[in-house]
Every structure is written in structure tokens, then in C-alpha cells.
N, C-alpha and C positions, 0 to 999 in steps of 0.2 A: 587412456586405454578404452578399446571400443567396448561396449558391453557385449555379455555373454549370450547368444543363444536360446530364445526363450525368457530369459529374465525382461523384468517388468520395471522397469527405473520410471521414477517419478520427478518431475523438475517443478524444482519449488519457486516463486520469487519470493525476495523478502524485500522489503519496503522500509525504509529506515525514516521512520516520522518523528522520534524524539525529540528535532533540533529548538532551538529557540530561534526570539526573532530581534534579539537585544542588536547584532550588527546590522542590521535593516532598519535597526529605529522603532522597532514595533514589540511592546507589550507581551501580544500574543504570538505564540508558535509559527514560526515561517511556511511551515506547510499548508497551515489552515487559511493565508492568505490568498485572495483571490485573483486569477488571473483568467482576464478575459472572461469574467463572469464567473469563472467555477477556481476551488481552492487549490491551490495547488499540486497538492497530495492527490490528485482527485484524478490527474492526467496522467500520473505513475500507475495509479489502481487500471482506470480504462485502457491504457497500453498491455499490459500483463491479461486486462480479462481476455481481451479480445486477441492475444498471440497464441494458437494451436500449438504450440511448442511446449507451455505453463499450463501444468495442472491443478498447481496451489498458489495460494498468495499468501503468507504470512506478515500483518503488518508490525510494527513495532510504534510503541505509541509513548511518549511522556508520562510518567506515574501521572494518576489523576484525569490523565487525557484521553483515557480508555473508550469511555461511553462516546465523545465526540465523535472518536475515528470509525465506531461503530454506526454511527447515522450517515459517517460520509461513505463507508461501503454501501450502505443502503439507498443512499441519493444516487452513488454510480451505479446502483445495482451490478454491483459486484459481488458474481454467484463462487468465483474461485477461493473468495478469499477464508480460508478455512480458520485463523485465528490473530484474535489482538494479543501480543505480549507488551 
């Protein structure tokens, strides 16, 4: 449905970082692994910051993994991303 006239719609992304890294072999969370220098997670944030279409980023993070995901918005400086759940 096209929006209405005047209204104000907002487009969110959400970032799904929860996963583990048990099928890769690896201890730690698959996202936080690096590729080509930067974490993986890190290339989802900078595609969303940088798309005029996304005005939010909400990332979604592993209990406990909260502060992590939080430095890596900061390392990408990523201004859209409004919240870690």
C-alpha cells in the first residue's frame, strides 16, 4: 500500500547479530569475526548507514554481547544505529 499524503514513514533496518559461531568452528559469535580486516557485522552496519533510504538501524545482539556491539557501532561510526536489543 503506497503511503498516504503527507505522512512521515520511517524505515528501520534491523541487524540480526545474535548467531553463534559453533558451525564455523569458532568459540566466538560469527558476526564479531573478521573479514578482510573488519568484523563482519560491521559491513551490514556500513551498508544501512550509508543507504538514504534507512533512517534507523536497530541492532539485535546475544545476551551479554550488548557492550561489544556497542564499540563496533562506534568503530563503524554508525550515526543511524538508534538501539542495541
Amino acid at each position: 500500500m503506497p503511503p498516504k499524503k503527507g505522512s512521515s514513514k520511517r524505515v528501520v533496518a534491523v541487524i540480526l547479530g545474535a548467531g553463534q559461531g559453533t558451525r564455523m568452528g569458532h568459540s566466538i559469535n560469527k558476526v564479531f569475526l573478521p573479514l578482510n580486516g573488519k568484523p563482519i557485522i560491521v559491513y551490514a552496519m556500513e551498508t544501512f548507514e550509508h543507504c538514504s533510504l534507512v533512517d534507523e538501524i536497530i541492532l539485535v545482539a546475544a545476551a551479554g554481547e550488548e557492550e561489544q556491539m556497542a564499540k563496533l557501532v562506534h568503530y563503524a561510526q554508525c550515526k543511524k544505529a538508534c538501539q542495541i536489543i
